[in-house]
TIVEX-220419 format. One record per residue (C-alpha): residue number from 1; x, y, z. Coordinates in steps of 0.001 Angstrom, whole numbers, m for minus. Each point is the difference from the previous one (the first is absolute). Layout:
% TIVEX-220419
<pt><num>NUM</num><east>X</east><north>Y</north><up>Z</up></pt>
...
% end
This chain:
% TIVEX-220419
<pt><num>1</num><east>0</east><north>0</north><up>0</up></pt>
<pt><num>2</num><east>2472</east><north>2541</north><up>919</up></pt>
<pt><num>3</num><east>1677</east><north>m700</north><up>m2855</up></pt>
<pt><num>4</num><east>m2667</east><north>485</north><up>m2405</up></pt>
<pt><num>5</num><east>m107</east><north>3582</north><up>1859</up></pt>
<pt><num>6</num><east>3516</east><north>623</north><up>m1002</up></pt>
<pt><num>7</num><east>m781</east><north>m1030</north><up>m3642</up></pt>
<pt><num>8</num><east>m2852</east><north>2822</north><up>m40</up></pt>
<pt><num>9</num><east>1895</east><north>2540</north><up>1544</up></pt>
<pt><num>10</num><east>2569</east><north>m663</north><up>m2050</up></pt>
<pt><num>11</num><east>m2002</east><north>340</north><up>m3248</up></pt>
<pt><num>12</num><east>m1809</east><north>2973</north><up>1348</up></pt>
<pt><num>13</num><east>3467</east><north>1696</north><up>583</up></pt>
<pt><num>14</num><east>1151</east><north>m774</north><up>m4027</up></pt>
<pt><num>15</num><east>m3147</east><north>928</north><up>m1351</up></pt>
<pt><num>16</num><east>462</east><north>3926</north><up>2059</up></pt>
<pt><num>17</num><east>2988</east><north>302</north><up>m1016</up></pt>
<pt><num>18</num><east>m945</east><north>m862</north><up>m4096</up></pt>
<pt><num>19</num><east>m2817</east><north>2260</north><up>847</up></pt>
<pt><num>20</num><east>2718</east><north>3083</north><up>1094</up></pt>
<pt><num>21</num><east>2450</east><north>m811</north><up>m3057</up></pt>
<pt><num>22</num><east>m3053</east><north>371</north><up>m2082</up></pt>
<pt><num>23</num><east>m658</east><north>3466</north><up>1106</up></pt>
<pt><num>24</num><east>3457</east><north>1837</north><up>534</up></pt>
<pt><num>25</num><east>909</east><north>2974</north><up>m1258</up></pt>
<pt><num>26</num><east>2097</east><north>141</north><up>m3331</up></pt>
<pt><num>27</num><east>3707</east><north>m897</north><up>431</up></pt>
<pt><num>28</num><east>2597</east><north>2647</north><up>1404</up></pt>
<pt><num>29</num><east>1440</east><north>292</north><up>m3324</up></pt>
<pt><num>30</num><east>m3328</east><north>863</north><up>m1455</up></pt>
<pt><num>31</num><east>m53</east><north>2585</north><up>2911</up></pt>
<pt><num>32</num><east>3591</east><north>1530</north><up>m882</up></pt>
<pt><num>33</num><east>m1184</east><north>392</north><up>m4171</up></pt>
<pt><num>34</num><east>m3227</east><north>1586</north><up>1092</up></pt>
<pt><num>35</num><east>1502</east><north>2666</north><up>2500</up></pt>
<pt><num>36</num><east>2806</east><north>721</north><up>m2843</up></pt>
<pt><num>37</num><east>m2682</east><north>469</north><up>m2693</up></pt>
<pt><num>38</num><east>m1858</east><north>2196</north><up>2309</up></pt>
<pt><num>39</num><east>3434</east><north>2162</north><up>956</up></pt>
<pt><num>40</num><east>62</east><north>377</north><up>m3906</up></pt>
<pt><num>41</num><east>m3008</east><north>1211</north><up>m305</up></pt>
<pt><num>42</num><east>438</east><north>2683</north><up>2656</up></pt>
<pt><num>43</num><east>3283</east><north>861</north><up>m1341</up></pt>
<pt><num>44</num><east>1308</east><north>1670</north><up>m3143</up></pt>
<pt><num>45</num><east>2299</east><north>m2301</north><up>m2605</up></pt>
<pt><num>46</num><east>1869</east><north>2134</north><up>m2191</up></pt>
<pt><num>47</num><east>1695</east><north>m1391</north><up>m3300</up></pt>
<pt><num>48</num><east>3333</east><north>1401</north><up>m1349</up></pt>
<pt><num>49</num><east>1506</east><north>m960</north><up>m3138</up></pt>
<pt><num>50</num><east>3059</east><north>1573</north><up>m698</up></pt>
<pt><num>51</num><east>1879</east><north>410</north><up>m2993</up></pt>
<pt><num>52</num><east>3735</east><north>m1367</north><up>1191</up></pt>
<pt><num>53</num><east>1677</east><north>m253</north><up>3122</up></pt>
<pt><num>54</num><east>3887</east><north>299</north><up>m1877</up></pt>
<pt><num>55</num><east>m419</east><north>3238</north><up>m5</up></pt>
<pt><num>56</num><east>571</east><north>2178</north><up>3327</up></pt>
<pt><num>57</num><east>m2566</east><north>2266</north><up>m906</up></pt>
<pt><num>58</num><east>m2700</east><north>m2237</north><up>278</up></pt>
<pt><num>59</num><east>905</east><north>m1770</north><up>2509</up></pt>
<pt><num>60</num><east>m190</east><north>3566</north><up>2027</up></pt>
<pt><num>61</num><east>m3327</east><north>143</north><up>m1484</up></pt>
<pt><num>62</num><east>m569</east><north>m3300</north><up>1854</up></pt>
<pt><num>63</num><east>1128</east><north>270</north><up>2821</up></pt>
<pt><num>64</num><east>m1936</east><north>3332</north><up>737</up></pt>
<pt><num>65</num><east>m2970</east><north>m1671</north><up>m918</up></pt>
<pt><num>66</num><east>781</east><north>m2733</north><up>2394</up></pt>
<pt><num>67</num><east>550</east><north>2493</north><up>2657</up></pt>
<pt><num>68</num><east>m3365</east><north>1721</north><up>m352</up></pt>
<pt><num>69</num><east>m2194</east><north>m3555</north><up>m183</up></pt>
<pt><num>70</num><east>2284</east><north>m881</north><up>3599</up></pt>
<pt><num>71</num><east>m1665</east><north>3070</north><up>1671</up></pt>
<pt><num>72</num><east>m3167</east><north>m1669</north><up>m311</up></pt>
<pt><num>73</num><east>m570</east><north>m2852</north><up>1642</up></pt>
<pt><num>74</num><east>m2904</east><north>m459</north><up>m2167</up></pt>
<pt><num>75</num><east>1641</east><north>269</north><up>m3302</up></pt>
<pt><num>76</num><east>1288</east><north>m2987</north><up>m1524</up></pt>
<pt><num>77</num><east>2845</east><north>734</north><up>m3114</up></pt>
<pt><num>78</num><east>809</east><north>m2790</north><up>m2092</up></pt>
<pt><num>79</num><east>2634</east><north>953</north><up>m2191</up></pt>
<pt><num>80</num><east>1131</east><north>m1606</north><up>m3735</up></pt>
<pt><num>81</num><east>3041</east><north>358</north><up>m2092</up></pt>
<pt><num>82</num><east>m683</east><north>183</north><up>m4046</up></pt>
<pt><num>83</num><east>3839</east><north>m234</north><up>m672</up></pt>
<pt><num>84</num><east>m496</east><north>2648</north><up>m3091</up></pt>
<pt><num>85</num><east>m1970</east><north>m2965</north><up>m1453</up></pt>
<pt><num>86</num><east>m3451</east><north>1252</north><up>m1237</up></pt>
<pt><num>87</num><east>m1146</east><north>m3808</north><up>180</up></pt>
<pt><num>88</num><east>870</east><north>m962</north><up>3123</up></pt>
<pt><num>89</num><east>m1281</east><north>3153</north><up>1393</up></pt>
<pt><num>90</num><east>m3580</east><north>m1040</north><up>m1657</up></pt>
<pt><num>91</num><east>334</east><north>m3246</north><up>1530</up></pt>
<pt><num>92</num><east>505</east><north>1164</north><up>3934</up></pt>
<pt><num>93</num><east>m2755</east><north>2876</north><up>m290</up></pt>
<pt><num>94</num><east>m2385</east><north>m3444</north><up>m1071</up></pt>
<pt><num>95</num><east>1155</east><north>m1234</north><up>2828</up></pt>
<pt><num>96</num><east>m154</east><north>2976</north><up>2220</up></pt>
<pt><num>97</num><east>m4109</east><north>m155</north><up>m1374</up></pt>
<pt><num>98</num><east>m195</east><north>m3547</north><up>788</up></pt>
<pt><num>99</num><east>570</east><north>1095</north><up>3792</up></pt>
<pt><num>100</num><east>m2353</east><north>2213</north><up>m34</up></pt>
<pt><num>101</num><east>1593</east><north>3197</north><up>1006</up></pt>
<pt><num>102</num><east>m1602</east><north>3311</north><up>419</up></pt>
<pt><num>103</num><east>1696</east><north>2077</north><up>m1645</up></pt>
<pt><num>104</num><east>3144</east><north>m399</north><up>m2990</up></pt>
<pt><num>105</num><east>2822</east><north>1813</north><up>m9</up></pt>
<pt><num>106</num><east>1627</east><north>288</north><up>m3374</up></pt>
<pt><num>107</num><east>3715</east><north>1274</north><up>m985</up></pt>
<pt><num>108</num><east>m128</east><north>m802</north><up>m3644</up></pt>
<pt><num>109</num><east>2959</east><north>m1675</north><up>m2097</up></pt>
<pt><num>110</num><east>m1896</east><north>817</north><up>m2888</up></pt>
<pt><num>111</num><east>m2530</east><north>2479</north><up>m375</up></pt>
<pt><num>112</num><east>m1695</east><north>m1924</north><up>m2801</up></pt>
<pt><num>113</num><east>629</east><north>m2979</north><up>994</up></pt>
<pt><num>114</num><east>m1517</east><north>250</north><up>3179</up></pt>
<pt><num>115</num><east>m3555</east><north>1138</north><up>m1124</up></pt>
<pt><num>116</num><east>m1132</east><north>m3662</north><up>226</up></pt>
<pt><num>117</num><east>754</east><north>m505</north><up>3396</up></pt>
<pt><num>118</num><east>m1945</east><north>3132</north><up>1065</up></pt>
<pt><num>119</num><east>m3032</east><north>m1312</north><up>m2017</up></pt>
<pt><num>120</num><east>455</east><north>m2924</north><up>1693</up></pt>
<pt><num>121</num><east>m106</east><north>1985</north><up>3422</up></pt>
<pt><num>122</num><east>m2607</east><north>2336</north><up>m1486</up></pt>
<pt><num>123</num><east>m2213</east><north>m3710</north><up>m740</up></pt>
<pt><num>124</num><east>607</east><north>m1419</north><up>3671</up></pt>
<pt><num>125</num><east>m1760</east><north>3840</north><up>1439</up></pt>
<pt><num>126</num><east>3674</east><north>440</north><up>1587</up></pt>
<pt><num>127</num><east>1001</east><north>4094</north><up>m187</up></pt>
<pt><num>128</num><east>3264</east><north>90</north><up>m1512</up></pt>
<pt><num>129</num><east>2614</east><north>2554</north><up>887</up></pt>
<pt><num>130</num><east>3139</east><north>797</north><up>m2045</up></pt>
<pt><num>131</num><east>3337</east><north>1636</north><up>1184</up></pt>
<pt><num>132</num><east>3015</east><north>1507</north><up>m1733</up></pt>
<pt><num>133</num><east>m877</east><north>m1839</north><up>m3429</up></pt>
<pt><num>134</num><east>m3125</east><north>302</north><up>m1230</up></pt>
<pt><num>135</num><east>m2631</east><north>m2465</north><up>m2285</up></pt>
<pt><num>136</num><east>m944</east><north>821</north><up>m3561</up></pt>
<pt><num>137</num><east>m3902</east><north>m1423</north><up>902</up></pt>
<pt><num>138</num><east>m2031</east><north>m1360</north><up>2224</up></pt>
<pt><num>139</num><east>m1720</east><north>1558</north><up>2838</up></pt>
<pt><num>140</num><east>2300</east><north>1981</north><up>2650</up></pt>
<pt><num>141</num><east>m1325</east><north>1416</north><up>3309</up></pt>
<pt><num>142</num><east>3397</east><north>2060</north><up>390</up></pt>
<pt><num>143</num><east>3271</east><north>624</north><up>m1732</up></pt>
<pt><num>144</num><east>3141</east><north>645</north><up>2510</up></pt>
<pt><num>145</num><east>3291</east><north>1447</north><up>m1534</up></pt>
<pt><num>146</num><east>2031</east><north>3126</north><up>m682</up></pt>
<pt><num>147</num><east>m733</east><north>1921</north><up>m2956</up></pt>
<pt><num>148</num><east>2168</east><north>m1722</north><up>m2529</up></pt>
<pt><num>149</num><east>m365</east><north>2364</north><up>m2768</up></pt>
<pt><num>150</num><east>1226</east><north>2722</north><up>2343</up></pt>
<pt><num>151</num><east>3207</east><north>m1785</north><up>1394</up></pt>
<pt><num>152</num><east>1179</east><north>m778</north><up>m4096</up></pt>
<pt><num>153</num><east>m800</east><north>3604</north><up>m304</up></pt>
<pt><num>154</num><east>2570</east><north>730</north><up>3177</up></pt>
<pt><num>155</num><east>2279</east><north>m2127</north><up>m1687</up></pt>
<pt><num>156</num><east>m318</east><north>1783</north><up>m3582</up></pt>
<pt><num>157</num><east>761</east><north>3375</north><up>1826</up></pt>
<pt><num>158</num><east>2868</east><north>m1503</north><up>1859</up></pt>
<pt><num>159</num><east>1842</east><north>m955</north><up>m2923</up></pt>
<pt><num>160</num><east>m1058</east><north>3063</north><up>m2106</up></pt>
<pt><num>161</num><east>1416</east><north>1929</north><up>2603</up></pt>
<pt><num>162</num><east>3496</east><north>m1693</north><up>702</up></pt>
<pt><num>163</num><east>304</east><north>m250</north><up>m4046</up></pt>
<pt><num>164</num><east>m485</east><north>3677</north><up>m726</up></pt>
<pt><num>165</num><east>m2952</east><north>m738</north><up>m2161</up></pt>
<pt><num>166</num><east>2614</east><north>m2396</north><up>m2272</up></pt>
<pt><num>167</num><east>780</east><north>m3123</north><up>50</up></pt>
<pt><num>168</num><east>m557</east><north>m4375</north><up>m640</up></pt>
<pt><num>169</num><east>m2353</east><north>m1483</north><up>1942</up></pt>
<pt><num>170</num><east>m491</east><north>m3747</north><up>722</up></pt>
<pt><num>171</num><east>m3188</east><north>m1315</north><up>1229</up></pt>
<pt><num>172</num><east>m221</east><north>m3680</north><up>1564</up></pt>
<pt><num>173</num><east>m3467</east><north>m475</north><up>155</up></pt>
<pt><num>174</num><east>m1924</east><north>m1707</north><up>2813</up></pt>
<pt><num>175</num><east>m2251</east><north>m3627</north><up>m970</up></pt>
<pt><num>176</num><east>m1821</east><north>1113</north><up>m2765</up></pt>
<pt><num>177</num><east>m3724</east><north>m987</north><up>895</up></pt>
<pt><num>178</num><east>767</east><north>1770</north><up>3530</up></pt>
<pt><num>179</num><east>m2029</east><north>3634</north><up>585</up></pt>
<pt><num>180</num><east>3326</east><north>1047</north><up>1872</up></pt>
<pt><num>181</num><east>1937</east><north>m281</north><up>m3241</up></pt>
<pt><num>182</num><east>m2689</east><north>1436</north><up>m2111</up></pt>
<pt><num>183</num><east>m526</east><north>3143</north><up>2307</up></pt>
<pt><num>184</num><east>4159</east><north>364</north><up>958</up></pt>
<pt><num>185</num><east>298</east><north>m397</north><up>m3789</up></pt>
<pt><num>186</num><east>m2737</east><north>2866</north><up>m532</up></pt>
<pt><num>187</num><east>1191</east><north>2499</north><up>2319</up></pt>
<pt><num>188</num><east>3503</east><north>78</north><up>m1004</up></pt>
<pt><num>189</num><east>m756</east><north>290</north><up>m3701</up></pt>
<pt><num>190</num><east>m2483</east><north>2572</north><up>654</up></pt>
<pt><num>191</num><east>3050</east><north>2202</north><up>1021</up></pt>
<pt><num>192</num><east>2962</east><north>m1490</north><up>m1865</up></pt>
<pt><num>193</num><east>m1953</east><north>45</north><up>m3261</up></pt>
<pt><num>194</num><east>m840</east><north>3735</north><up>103</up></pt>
<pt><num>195</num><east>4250</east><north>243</north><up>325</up></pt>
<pt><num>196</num><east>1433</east><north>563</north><up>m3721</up></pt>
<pt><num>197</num><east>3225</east><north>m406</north><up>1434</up></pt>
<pt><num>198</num><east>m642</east><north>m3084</north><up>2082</up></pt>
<pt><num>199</num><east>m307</east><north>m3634</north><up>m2331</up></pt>
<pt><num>200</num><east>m1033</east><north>m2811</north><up>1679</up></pt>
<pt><num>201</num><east>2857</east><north>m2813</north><up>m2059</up></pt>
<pt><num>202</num><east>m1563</east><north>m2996</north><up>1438</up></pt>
<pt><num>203</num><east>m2777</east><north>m1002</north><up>1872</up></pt>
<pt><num>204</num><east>m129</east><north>m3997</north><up>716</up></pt>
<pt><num>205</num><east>m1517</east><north>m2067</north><up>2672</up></pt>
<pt><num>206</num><east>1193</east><north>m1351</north><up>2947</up></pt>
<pt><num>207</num><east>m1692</east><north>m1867</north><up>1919</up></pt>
<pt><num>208</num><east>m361</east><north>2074</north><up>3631</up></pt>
<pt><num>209</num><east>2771</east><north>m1733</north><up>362</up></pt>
<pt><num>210</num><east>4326</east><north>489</north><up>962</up></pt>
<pt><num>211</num><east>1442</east><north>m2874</north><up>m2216</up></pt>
<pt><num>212</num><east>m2310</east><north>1296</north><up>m2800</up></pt>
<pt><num>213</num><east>1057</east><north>3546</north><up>542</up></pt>
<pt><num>214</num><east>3400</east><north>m1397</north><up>m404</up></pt>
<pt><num>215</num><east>m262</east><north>m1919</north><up>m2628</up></pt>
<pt><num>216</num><east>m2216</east><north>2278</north><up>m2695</up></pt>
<pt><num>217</num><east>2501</east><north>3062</north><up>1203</up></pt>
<pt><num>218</num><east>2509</east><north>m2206</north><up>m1144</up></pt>
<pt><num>219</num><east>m1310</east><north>m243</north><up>m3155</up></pt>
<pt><num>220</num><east>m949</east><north>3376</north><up>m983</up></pt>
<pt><num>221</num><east>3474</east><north>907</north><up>679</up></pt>
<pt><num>222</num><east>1033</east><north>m1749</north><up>m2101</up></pt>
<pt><num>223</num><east>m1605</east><north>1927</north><up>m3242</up></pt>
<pt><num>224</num><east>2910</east><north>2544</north><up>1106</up></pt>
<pt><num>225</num><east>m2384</east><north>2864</north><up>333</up></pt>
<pt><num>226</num><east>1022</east><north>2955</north><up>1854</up></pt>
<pt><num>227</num><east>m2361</east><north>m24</north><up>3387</up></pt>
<pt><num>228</num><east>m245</east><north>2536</north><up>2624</up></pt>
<pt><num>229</num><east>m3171</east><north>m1151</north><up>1860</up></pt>
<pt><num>230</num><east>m1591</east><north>m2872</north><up>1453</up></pt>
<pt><num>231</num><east>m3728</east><north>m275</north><up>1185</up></pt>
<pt><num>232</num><east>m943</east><north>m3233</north><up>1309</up></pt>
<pt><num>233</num><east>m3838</east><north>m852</north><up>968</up></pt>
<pt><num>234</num><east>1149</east><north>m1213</north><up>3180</up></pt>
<pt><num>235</num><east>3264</east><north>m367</north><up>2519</up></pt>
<pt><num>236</num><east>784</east><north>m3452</north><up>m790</up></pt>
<pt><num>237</num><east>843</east><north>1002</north><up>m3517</up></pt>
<pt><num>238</num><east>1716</east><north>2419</north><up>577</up></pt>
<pt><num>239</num><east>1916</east><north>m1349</north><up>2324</up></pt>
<pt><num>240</num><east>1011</east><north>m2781</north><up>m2691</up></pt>
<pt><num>241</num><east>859</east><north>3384</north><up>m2716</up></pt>
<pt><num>242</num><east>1961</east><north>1074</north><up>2785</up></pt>
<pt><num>243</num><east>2204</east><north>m2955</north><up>m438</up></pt>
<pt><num>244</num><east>243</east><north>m322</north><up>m3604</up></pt>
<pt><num>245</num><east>1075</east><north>3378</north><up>m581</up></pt>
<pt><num>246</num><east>3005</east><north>m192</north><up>2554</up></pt>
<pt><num>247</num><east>955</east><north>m3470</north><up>m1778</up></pt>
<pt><num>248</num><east>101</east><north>2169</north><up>m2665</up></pt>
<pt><num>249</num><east>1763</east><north>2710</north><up>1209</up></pt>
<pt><num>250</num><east>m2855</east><north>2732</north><up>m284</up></pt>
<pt><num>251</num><east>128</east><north>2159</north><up>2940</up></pt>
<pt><num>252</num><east>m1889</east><north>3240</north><up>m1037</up></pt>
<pt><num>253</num><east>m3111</east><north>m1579</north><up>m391</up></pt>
<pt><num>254</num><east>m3395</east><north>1419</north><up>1489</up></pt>
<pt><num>255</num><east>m1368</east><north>m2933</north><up>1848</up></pt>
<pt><num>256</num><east>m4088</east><north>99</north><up>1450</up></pt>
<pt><num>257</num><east>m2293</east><north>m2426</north><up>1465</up></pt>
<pt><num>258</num><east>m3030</east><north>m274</north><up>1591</up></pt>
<pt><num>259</num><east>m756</east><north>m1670</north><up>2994</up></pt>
<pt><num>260</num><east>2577</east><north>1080</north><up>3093</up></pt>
<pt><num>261</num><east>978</east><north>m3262</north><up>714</up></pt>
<pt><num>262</num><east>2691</east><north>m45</north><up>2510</up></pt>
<pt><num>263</num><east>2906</east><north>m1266</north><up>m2459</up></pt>
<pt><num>264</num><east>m1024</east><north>2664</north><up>m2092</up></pt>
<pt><num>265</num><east>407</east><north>2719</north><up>2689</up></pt>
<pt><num>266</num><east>3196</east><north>m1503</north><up>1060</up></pt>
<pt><num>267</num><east>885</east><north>501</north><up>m3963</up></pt>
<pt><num>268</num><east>m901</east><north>3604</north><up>43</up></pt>
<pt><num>269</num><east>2169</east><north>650</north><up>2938</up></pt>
<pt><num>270</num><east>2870</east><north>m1846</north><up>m1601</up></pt>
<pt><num>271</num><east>m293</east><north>2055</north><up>m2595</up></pt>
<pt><num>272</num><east>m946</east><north>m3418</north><up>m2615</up></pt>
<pt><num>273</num><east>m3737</east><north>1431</north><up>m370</up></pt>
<pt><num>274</num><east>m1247</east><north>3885</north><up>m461</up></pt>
<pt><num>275</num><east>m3156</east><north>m318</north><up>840</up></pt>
<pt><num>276</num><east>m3513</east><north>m1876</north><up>969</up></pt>
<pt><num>277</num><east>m3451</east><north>708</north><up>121</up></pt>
<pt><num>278</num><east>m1085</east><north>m1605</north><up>3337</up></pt>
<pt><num>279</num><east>m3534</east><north>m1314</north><up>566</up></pt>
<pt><num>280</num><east>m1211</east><north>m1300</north><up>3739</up></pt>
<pt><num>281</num><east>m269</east><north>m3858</north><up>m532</up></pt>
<pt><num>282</num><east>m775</east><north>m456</north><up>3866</up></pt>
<pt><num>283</num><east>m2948</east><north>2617</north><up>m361</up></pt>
<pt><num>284</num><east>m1094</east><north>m1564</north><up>m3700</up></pt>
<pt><num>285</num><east>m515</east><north>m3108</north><up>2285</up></pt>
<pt><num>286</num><east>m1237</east><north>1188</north><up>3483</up></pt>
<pt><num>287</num><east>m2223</east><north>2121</north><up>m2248</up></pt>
<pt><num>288</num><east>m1218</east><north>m3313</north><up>m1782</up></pt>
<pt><num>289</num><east>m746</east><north>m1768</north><up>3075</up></pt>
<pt><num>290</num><east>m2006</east><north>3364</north><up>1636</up></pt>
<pt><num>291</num><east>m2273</east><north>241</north><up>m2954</up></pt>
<pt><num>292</num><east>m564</east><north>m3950</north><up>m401</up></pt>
<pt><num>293</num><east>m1178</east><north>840</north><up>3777</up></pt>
<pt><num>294</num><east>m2485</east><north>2114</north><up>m582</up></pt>
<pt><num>295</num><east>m1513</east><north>m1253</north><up>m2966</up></pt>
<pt><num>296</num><east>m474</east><north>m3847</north><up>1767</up></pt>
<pt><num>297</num><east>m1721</east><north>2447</north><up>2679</up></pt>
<pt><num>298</num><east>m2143</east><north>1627</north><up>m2605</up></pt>
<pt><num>299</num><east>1322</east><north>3404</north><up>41</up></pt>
<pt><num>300</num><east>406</east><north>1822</north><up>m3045</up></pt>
<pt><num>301</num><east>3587</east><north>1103</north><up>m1423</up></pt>
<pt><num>302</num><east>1134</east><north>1752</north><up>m2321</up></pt>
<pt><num>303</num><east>875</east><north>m1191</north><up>m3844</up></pt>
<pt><num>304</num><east>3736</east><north>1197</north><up>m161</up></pt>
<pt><num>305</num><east>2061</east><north>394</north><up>3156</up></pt>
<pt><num>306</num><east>3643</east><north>2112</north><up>m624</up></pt>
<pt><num>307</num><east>3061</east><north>m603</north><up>1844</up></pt>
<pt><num>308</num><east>2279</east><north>2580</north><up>m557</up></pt>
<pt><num>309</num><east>3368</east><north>229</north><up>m1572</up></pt>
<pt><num>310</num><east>3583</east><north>1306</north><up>272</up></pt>
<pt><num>311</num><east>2942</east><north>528</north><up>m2116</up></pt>
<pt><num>312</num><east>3306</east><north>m1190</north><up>1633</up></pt>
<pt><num>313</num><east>3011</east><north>1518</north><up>m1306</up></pt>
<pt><num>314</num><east>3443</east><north>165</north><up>2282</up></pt>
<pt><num>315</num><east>m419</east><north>3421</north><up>909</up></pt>
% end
């Protein structure tokens, strides 16, 4: 008898505990993915694609953005790097959509090029925001840069000046689907062109970049052609010019960039470089970050935001 009372308490026992399995809250994993979703939700996720990070100038740009998400605990950055490849930079904005963010971010490598991936933003309803570079099409909330047009005009006027209104002029032109070396290219003509004494010789790209600066320099002088000027679309090429002309021995060259990177600076103050037209990378990207803010929190901004710019010389 007393065992068949152990038997029944027994199966009672099993069949309360099925019972309490059968009704338990979702696992603590479960738990963990809903509170995250629910933080995300609260919070703002902001998407940057940028154009290259082997250039110092962007990565300023970076890491100002960076610093203006990390004084909001809310704010989430994710940052991508294109690598000056229009391709890959379609690909990580895609995937950038894919997680949903709230607002994009775009430094374009190409202006033209990047028009589908801001339809693509424009199709997933996510505001898209562009800094420095800007996008041939699409729909943009906000534009961030200096006034590239300007800066090649500061340029133009630079040269003009240390010339004495005479002179040959090389021009090593930025990536040629990029607004930057459009507008640089714009501005300086627009003052160099109305100079009957000042002939631009050559005017090639170079990629943005210091081994192409080098290398196309190289080649242009080559054709032997007298030249008393350089304007490069940005500091990295011009750095590269730099080099090529003291290989070849040409020391009275006029040497500009754009930019104010720090080895261009030093070069100024060495005497290598003449002069550079400096933008404000860190406030192109804290700026980026600010108005990606305030457009996930529905406020309205304005269409083109203006960071102003400098000419560095070594006086």
């Amino acid at each position: 008898m007393f065992s068949k009372f152990k038997l029944s308490l027994l199966a009672f026992l099993v069949i309360g505990l099925l019972a309490a399995c059968s009704t338990e809250s979702p696992t603590s994993g479960d738990n963990e993915e809903s509170d995250s979703d629910s933080g995300s939700d609260d919070g703002i996720h902001i998407g940057m694609s940028v154009s290259t990070q082997n250039n110092p100038f962007f990565v300023t740009l970076k890491e100002g953005a960076e610093a203006k998400a990390e004084e909001d605990e809310n704010v989430e950055l994710t940052v991508v790097d294109a690598q000056n490849d229009s391709a890959q930079q379609l690909s990580s904005i895609e995937d950038l959509i894919q997680q949903d963010v709230d607002v994009l971010v775009v430094n374009p490598t190409d202006s033209e090029a990047v028009v589908s991936a801001v339809e693509a933003a424009n199709d997933a309803d996510i505001p898209v925001v562009t800094i420095d570079r800007s996008a041939d099409g699409g729909e943009v909330v906000a534009h961030v840069a200096s006034d590239n047009v300007v800066g090649g005009e500061m340029a133009g006027d630079y040269i003009v000046e240390q010339l004495g209104g005479e002179g040959n002029v090389v021009e090593l032109q930025g990536i040629p689907g990029s607004s930057a070396a459009r507008e640089r290219g714009e501005g300086f003509h627009n003052v160099v062109d109305e100079e009957d004494g000042i002939e631009v010789v050559a005017k090639q790209p170079a990629g943005f970049e210091r081994a192409e600066g080098l290398s196309v320099m190289e080649n242009i002088l080559q054709t032997g052609d007298e030249i008393d000027a350089v304007f490069a679309h940005n500091d990295e090429m011009a750095l590269g010019a730099v080099r090529a002309l003291e290989a070849a021995g040409k020391e009275d060259v006029t040497v500009v960039g754009f930019d104010a990177i720090d080895d261009a600076v030093e070069a100024i103050e060495n005497g290598e470089m003449d002069a550079t037209v400096k933008q404000q990378p860190t406030v192109i990207g804290e700026r980026g970050v600010e108005i990606a803010k305030k457009i996930a929190n529905g406020e309205e901004v304005e269409k083109s935001q203006s960071v102003e710019l400098e000419m560095i010389t070594a006086e």
